[in-house]
N, C-alpha and C positions, 0 to 999 in steps of 0.2 A: 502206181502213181508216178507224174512224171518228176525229175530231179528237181528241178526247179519250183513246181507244187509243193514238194516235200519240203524242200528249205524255207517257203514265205510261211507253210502250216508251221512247222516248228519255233518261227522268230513269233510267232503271234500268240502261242501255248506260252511261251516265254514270258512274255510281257504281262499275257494275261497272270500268271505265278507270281512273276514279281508284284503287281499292283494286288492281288489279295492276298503275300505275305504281308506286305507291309501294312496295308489297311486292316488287316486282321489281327494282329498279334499288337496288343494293347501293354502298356508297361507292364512289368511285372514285378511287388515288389520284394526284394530278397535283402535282408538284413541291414536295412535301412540306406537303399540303395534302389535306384531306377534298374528297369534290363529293357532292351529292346529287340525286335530282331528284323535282318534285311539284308534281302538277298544279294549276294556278290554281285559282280560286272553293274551295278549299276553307273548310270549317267552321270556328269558332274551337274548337281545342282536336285539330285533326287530325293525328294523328303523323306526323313527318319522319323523323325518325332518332332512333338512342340513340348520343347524343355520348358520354358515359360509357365507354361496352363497347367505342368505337369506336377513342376516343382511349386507352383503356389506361385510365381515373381509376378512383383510390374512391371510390363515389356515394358514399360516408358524409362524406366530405372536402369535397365541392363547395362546400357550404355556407359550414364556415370557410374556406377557400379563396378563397371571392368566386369563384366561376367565374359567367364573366357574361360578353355579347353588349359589346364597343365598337363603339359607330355615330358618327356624326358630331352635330352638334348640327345641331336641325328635323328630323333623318331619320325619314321613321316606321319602326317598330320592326313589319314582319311576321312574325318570328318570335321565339321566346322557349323559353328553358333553363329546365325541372323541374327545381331542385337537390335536389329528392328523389332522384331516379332515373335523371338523366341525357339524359332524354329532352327532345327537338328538338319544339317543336309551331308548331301556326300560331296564332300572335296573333289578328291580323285576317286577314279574305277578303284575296285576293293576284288584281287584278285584271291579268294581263300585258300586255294592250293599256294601262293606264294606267302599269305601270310599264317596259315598255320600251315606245315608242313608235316606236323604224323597227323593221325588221324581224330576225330573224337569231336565234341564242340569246339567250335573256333569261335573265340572271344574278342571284344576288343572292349577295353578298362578303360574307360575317361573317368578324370578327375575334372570334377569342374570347381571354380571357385569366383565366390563373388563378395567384393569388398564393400565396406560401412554400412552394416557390420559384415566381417568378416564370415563366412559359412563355406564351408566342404560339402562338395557332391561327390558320391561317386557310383556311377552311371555304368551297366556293362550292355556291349551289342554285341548281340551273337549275329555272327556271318555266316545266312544260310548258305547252305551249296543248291547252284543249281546243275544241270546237266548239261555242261558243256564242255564234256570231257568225251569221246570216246574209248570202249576198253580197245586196247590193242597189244597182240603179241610181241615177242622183243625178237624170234623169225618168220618169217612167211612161209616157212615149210622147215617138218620138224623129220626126223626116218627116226623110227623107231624098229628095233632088231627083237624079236620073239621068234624064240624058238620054236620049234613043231612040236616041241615034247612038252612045251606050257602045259599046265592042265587047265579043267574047266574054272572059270569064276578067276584066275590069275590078276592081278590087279598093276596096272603100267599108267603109274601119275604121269602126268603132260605140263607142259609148259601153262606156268598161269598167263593171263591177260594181266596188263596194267592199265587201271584204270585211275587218274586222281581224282577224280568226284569221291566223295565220302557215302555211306550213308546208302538212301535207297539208289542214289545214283551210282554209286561204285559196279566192281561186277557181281551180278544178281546168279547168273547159269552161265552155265555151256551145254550147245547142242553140236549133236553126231550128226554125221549124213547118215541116211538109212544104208544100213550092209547087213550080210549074212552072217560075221564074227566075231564082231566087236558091239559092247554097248556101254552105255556112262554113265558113270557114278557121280555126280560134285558133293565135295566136301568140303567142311570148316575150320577154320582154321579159330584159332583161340583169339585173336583177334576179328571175329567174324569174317572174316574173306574166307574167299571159294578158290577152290582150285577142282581138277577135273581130271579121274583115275578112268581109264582105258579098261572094258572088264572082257577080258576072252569069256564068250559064248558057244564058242563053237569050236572043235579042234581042226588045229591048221593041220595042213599035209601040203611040206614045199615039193612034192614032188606033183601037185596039180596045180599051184599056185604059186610064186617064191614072194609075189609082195602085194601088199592090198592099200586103197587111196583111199585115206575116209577124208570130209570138212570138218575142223573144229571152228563151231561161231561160239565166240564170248558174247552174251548181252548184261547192259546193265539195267538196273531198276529204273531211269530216270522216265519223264512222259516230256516227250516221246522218248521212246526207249531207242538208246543207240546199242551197235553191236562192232566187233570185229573177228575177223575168221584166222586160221592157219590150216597151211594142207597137211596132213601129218600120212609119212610114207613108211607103212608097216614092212619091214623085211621078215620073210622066215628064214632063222637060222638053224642048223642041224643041231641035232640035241647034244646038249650038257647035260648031264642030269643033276647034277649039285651045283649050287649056287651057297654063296657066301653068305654068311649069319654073322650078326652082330651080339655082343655079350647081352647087350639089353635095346629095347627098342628106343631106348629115349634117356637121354640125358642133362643133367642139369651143372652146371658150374657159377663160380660167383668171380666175379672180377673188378679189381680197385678201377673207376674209370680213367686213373692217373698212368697205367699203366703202358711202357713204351711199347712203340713199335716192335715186331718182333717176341714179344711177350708169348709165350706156348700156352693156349685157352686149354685143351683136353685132347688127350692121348687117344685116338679111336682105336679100337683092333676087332676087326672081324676075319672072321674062319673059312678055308673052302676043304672042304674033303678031297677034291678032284687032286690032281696030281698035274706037275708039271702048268704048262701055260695056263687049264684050267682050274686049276689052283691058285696062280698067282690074281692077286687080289690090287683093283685098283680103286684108288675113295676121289670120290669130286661131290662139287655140291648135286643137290636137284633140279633135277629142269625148271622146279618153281622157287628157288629162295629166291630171294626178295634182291635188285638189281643194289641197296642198302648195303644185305649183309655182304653180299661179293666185295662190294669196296672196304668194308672192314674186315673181312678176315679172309686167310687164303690157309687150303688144305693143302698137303704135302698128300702127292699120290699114290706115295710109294709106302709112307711109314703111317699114315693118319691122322699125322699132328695138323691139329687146328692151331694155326699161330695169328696174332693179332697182325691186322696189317695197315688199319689207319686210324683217328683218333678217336678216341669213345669221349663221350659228353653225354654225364648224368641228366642232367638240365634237359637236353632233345627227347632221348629216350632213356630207358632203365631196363629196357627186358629187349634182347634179340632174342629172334628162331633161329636155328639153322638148322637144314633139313642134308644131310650127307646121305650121298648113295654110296655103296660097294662091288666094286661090279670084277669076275675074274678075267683072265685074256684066253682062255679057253672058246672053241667054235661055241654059237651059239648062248652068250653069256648073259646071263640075267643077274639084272643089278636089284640087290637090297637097302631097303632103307631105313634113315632111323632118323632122331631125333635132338638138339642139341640146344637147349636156354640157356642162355649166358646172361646173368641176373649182373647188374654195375651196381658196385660200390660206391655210393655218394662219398668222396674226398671233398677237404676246404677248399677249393681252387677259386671261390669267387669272391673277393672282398666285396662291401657292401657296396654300394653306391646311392651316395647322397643328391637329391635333387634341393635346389634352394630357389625358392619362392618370394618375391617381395613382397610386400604388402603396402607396408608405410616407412618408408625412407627418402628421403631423412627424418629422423624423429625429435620432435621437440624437446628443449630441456626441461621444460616443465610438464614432460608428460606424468601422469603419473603412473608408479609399482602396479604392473597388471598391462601395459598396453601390448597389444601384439606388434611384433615386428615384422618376422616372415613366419613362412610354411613354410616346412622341412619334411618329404618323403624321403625311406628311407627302403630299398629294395636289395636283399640278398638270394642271388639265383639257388643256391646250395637249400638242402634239404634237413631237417630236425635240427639238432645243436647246430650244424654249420649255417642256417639258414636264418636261426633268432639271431636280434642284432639289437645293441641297446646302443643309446644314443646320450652323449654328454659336453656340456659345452667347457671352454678353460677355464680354470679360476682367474678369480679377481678380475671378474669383469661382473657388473650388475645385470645381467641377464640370468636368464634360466631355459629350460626345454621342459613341456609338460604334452603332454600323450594326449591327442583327443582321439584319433583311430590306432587300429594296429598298423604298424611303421609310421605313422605321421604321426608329426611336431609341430609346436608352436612356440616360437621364441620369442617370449614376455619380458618385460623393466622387472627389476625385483626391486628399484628404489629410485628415487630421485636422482637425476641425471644435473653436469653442470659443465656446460659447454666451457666456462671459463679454465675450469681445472684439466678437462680431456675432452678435443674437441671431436675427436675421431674413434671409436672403438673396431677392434680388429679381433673377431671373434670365431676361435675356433672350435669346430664341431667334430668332433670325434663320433663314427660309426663302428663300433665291436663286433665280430657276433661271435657265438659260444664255442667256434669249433676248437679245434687242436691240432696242430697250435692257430690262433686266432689271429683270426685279422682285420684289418681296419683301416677305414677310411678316414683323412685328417683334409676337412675344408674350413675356410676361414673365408667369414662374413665379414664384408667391412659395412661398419653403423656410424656415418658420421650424423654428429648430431648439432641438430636446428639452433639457430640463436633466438632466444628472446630477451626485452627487453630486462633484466634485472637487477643490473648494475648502474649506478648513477655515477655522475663526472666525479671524476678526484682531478682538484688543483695541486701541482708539483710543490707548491708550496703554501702551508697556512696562512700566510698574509704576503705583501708584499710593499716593500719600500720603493717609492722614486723619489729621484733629488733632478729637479730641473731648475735650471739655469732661469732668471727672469728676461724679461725683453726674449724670451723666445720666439722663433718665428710661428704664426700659426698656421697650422695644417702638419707640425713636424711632429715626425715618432718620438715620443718620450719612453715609453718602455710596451713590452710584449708578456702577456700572462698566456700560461699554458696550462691543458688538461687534459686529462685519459680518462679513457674509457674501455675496461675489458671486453666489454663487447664487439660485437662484429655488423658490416656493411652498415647498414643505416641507422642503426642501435648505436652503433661507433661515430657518427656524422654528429659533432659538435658545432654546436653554433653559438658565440659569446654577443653577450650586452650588456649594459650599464642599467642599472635600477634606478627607479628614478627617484631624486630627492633635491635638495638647495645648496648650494654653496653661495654662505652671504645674501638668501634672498633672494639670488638666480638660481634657476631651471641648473641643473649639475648636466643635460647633454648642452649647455652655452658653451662647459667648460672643454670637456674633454667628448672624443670618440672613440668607438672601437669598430674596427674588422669585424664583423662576425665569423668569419672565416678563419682568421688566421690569430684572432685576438691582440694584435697588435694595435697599440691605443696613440691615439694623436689630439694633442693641445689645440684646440680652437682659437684660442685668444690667445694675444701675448700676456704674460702672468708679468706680475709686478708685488716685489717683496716686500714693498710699504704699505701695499694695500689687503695682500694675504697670504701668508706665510704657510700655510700647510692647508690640507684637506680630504678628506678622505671618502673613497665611493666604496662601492659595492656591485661587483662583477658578476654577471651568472653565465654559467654554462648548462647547458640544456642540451640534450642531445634528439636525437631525431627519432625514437621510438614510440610505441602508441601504448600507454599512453608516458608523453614525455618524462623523463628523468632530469632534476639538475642539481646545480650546488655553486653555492657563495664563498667569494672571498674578497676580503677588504685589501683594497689600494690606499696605502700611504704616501698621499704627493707633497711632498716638502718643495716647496719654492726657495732656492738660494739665491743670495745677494750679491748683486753686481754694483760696480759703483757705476749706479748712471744718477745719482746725485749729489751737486755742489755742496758744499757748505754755504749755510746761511747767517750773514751777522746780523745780530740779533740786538747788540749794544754794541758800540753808540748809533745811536739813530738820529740818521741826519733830519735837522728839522727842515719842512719844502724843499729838499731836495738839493740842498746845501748840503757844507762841507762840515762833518758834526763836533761842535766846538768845546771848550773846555778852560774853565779858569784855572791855573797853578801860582798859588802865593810865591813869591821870589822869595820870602823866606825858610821854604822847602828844604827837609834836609834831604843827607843823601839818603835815598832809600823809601822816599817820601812816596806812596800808595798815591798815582796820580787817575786812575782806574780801572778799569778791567774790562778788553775789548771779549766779550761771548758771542760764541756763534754754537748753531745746531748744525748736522745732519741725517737725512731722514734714512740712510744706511745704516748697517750693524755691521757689528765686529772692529775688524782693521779699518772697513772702507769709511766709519763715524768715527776715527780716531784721529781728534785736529791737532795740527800744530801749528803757533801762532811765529808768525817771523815778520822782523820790520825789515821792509823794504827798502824803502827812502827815509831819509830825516834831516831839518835842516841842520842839527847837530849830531851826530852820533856818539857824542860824547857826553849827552846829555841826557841820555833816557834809555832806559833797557828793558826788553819786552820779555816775558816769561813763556817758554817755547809749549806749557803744558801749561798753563791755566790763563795766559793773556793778561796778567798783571802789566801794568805801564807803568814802573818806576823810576825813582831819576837817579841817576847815579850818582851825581854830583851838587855841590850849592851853585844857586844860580850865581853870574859876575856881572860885574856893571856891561862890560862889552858885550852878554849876549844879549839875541832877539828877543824882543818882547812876543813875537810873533814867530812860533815856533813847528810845521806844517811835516806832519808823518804819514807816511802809509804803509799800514798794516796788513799784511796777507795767511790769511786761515786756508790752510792745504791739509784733506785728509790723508787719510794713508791707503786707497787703493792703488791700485794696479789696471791703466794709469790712474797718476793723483788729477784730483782736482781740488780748484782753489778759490777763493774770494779776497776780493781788497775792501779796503774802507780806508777813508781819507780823514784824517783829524787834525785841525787847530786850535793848538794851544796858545791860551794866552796868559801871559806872566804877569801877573796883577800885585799888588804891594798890599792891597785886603780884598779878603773872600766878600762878594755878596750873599746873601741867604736866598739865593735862586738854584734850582737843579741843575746841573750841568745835562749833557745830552748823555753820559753813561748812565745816568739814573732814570730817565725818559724811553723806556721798553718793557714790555712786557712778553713774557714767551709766547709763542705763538700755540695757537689752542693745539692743534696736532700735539707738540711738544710736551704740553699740559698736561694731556690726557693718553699719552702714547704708553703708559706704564699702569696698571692697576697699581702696583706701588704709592705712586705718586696721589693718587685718588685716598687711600689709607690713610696716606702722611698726612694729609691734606683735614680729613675728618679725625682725626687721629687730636691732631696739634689745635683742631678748633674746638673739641668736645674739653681740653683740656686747659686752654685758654680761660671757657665760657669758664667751669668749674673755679678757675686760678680766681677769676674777675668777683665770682657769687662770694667762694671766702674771703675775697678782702672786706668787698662792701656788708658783708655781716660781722666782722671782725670789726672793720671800723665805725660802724652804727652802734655796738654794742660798749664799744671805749667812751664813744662821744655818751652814752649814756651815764655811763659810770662817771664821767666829770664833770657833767651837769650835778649828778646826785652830790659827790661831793663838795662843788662851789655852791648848792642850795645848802648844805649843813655851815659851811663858814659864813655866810649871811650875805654871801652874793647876788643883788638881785637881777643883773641883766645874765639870764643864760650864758655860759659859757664854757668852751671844753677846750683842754690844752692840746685836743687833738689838731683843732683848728688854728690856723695861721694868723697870728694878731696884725701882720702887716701884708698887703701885699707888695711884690718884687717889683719892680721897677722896671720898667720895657728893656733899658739897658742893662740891666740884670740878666732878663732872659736873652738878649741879646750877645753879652758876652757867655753865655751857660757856656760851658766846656763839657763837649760828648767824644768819647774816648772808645777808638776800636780797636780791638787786638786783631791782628790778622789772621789769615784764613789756616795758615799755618798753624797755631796753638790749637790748644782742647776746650778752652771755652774762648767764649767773647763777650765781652762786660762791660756796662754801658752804664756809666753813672752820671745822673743829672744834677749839678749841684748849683744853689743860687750865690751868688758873688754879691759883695756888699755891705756894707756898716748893718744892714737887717740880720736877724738869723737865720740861718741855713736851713731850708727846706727839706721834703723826704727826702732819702736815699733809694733809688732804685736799682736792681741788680738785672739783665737779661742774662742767665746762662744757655748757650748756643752750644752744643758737640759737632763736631765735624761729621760725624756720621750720623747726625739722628736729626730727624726731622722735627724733634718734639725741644719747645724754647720752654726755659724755667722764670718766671718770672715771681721774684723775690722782695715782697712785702717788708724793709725793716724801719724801723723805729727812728722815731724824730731826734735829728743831728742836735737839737737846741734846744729848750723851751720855746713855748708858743709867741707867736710874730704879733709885734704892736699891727693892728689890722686898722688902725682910722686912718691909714690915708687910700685916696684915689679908689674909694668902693664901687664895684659895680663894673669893672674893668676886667677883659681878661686878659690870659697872658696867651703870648703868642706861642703859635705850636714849633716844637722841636721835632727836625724829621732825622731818622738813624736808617740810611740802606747799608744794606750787607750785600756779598759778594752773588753771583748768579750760580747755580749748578748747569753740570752738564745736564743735556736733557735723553741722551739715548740711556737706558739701563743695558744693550748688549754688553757696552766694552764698561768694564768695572777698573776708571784710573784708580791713583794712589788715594792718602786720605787728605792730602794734602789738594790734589788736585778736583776733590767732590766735596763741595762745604754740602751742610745738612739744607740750609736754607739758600734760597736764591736773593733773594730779599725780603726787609720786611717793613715798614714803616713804625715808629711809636708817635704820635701824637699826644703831647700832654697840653691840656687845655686847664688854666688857673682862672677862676674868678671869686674874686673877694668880694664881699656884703657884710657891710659895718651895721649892723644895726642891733640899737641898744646896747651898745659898746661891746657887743660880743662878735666875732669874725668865722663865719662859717668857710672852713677851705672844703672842695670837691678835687677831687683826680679820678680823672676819665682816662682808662688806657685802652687804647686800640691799637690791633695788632693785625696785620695784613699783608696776605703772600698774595705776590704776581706770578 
């Protein structure tokens, strides 16, 4: 067949092998695990399997899933998962002499793993061999020396073939060329390979022949079967007749695989009877040991020592051959052979090696005890104790390791996590195994872990106080509330606002705003201390989690007092807009209560705190103002040279920072008798703000009238019940016109009530007492008593007993008397600033009005007294 023939037949057997390995050989399943099998050198993109269909998955799944190949870190990666479809392909060509290199099944272990929920595969592919190896010699021509004096059946081992195909593809024979001498044996070796012994047939005789040329072809099993040859060049040598013998044909030793270079494996010693050169005995290996053991061990030629000469590794292999000849230096020398296993001692040399897998990182704080975190395989190359390996994580961390295959792990929560307390875990995994002494692998996992929302806002402080200034401007910062949140990223993203509610009836965002951002709060309006003095909101912070978290805290906004108001005079009141006037009798003494200029302000504290000072006057030696309650006194008697027209101005200045002030202009005039008209100090009333600017004053007010009304109901039952009682009695002494000495037998006289004398103590004393008495040749009317305290708003008004017996009553009946009015001083009207007691009467004013009418009939005189009592 021609060359070229030969090589398209061969690629097309080929191809054809590989598409019915793999089409043929269906999973297989072994200990709860896929296997597959497929042939080396394939193509990139050459189908294995459909993991998908095999394992049961949703190809639609694979995808979110993560179904994916774990390999170790440096491995390369020959195969790869279609998460379209499911399908198994080849990555790269899969060369099996480079990835298994002794002999026997060549495997290849995928782990496969796929997430929610988590699930372990594990998948093995065996790598067929196919035959694309040739055997071939390691010379192309070998001279082999036989003696003449060989005998029949002699047996002369050859050079093996190397072939890397495994299997039926390895080397299967060796053929002879046809000759007259020689014929062939192949043998096995314990490892099934062949090698090929040379068997004399026929006796040589070097004196017809001295060297004979046989072919040796190696073939292997594979289809098509390859081959390769060597010429192998027989010399006859002249006889020896003793050849060297070994103490035993085969020998066995055990060796640590730890053991150095240089290490003496076994002592050989074999024997020649010959003498001299053919005696002398020299050892090398065989033509056929293995091109392996040469690099690990070198014979000494001279003395037989096998000594170690490069690195032994349990892990590769565990059993060499070596096959030693012995051969003498005598003519014609024939070499003997024998046999040498060197069994390796598995030593600890391989610490474990930990692979680490994720799964779900980062893990939530609220996962719960039981979720898994990673996969952990664990592989130790080393063999029994050295090769088991337990696995343990560090303490004081809330995780655990628990065993689902042998060497794999899964690191589970054993409890409730709290990002706030440890946000990160750093967790080490300790790999042991059994040997002696033991060693281990130390990797460390880092777990940091998820925020979620669980924390609500805390405010820096349970409540908060502001004091803003009034006349503020609006749109200005008044103060800034702050809050935390343990949380993290958007969990931690606080956003502030105001709840909503009234201040006085307005909407509370009229009043104030806030940032949400930065919580910093600003006065919309200008605040005014007269009109509200404090008020209080309620802040939330809410942070930005799902679902949101917040928390309240109350804002205390106190408004303080500026002085942006005057004082207001309140008394004298000028009448249309005139200058407010005033009678003063010239017979005035000194000292003489001329009246009392009051004023209000709608400020507190210092900035409502008046003080009265005269300005101007046309005498200053004639009147003197009181700087704390505005008393207008005189200080002197009036003189014939001064004015009758007497013209002051009075200025009320509080006490802010600046002050502000008021004047008022007054004319006096010096009259030689009072009329019974009001002057313009008694012509005011407080102004309603003023009124009602105090619940106090509201109290005082119901307070003084419930006690009044009460005072008024005892008299008039007191005195209906007297007038009873003296009717009875003047009806027993045989009077017949009704009459009672309660009543007034005369009435007073207009000039009577005209001159009454009403008498005020000043505001100075502890009461103030007011008696009305009738002047005149008649008898003396009631006695009435007002007691007034300086601090108390409540008047006593005192009921006593007729100064006289009863008034002759027949004249001018049917007349009443004219009323008597009594004003008292004004109070301040702010309650902030609390003056002295001197400077706060109880009462501002009050009026009494007694009204007299007498009724003569049938000679009896019925008197009435009406008292009324009334605050401005």
């Amino acid at each position: 067949i021609p060359e070229g023939a030969m090589e398209g037949w061969q690629l097309f057997l080929r191809s054809v092998l590989s598409l019915l390995l793999a089409g043929a050989l269906a999973p297989l399943p072994a200990a709860g695990q896929l296997r597959y099998a497929v042939p080396e050198e394939l193509e990139h993109g050459a189908f294995v399997a459909n993991l998908g269909e095999d394992l049961g998955l949703d190809v639609s799944t694979l995808s979110a899933r993560r179904f994916r190949i774990v390999s170790r870190a440096g491995a390369r990666q020959h195969l790869e998962v279609n998460l379209e479809n499911g399908i198994l392909f080849v990555n790269e060509r899969i060369d099996r002499e480079e990835v298994c290199e002794a002999g026997g099944t060549c495997l290849l272990h995928l782990q496969l793993l796929v997430e929610s929920p988590l699930e372990l595969y594990r998948v093995e592919v065996e790598v067929l061999d196919i035959n694309d190896h040739a055997p071939t010699f390691p010379w192309q021509e070998y001279v082999l020396e036989v003696a003449e004096s060989a005998v029949l059946g002699a047996r002369f081992p050859l050079e093996s073939a190397q072939d890397p195909d495994v299997g039926t593809n390895s080397v299967h024979t060796y053929r002879l060329s046809p000759n007259n001498f020689f014929s062939l044996e192949v043998q096995t070796r314990s490892d099934a390979s062949k090698f090929a012994e040379l068997v004399l047939e026929r006796a040589l005789d070097r004196e017809q022949q001295r060297a004979h040329q046989v072919l040796l072809t190696a073939l292997d099993g594979g289809v098509p079967t390859r081959s390769g040859t060597a010429r192998i060049l027989v010399t006859v040598l002249d006889a020896n007749d003793n050849v060297p013998a070994f103490d035993q044909p085969s020998y066995s030793v055990s060796l640590p695989e730890d053991a150095p270079a240089g290490t003496m494996v076994i002592q050989l010693n074999a024997t020649d009877l010959d003498e001299g050169p053919n005696g002398e005995i020299e050892y090398s290996f065989s033509g056929h040991a293995p091109l392996r053991v040469r690099q690990l061990f070198h014979i000494e030629p001279q003395s037989g020592q096998v000594l170690l000469k490069g690195p032994l590794d349990y892990e590769r292999a565990n059993l060499h051959e070596l096959y030693v000849q012995a051969k003498d230096h005598g003519p014609s020398a024939v070499a003997v052979h024998c046999r040498v296993l060197v069994h390796l001692l598995d030593v600890n040399d391989n610490a474990p090696e930990v692979t680490l897998t994720s799964v779900s990182m980062p893990v939530l704080e609220d996962a719960p005890p039981g979720t898994v975190i990673a996969v952990i395989s664990v592989l130790d190359r080393d063999s029994g104790d050295n090769g088991r390996v337990s696995c343990e994580v560090g303490p004081d961390v809330p995780f655990e390791l628990r065993s689902s295959f042998r060497n794999y792990y899964t690191l589970v929560t054993t409890q409730a996590l709290d990002r706030e307390v440890v946000p990160e875990y750093n967790v080490s995994i300790t790999a042991r195994d059994m040997g002696s002494p033991a060693l281990l692998t130390l990797s460390v996992l880092t777990v940091p872990v998820s925020d979620v929302n669980d924390n609500a806002p805390c405010f820096l402080q349970p409540s908060y106080s502001v004091y803003v200034m009034e006349n503020n401007a609006p749109g200005a910062s008044i103060c800034s509330v702050s809050a935390l949140d343990p949380d993290c990223q958007q969990n931690a993203y606080l956003s502030y606002s105001i709840a909503d509610g009234h201040i006085h009836g307005m909407p509370v965002g009229t009043y104030v705003s806030i940032n949400s951002d930065s919580g910093h709060m600003y006065a919309l309006r200008s605040l005014d201390y007269e009109q509200i003095r404090s008020f209080q909101i309620q802040v939330q912070a809410q942070d930005a989690g799902f679902p949101p978290l917040s928390a309240n805290v109350t804002v205390h906004i106190f408004v303080l007092d500026q002085n942006d108001n005057a004082p207001v005079i309140v008394s004298p009141m000028p009448r249309n807009g005139s200058v407010a006037t005033e009678l003063v009798p010239r017979s005035a003494t000194p000292g003489y209560l001329v009246g009392t200029v009051s004023a209000v302000d709608a400020d507190a504290g210092l900035n409502s705190r008046l003080s009265y000072q005269l300005l101007q006057a046309t005498d200053f030696t004639l009147f003197s103002l009181a700087p704390d309650t505005g008393e207008l006194r005189t200080l002197r008697s009036f003189l014939e040279q001064d004015a009758t027209q007497q013209q002051l101005v009075v200025q009320v200045q509080d006490g802010g920072q600046p002050a502000l002030s008021a004047t008022v202009s007054l004319m006096l005039s010096v009259v030689d008798t009072m009329p019974q008209t009001l002057s313009d100090f008694s012509e005011f009333s407080l102004l309603p703000e003023a009124s009602s600017s105090s619940p106090l004053t509201i109290y005082l007010l119901v307070s003084l009238g419930s006690i009044s009304f009460t005072f008024l109901l005892a008299i008039l039952i007191l005195t209906a019940i007297r007038c009873r009682g003296e009717r009875h009695s003047r009806q027993g002494d045989g009077c017949s016109p009704p009459c009672c000495h309660c009543c007034p037998r005369s009435r007073p006289s207009a000039d009577g009530l005209k001159t009454s004398n009403l008498t005020a103590q000043p505001p100075g004393g502890t009461t103030a007492a007011t008696s009305l008495d009738m002047p005149g040749s008649g008898p003396p009317g009631y006695c009435y008593k007002v007691c007034l305290g300086p601090e108390s708003a409540q008047s006593d008004f005192m009921f006593l007993k007729p100064c006289s017996p009863p008034w002759n009553n027949e004249k001018d009946p049917g007349k009443w008397s004219q009323p008597v009015q009594v004003s008292k001083q004004i109070k301040q009207p702010n309650t902030d600033w609390l003056p002295p007691s001197m400077q706060q009467p109880a009462l501002k004013r009050y009026q009494i009005q007694h009204y007299r009418r007498e009724r003569v009939e049938g000679g009896c005189g019925d008197g009435e007294v009406i008292s009324d009592t009334a605050l401005n």
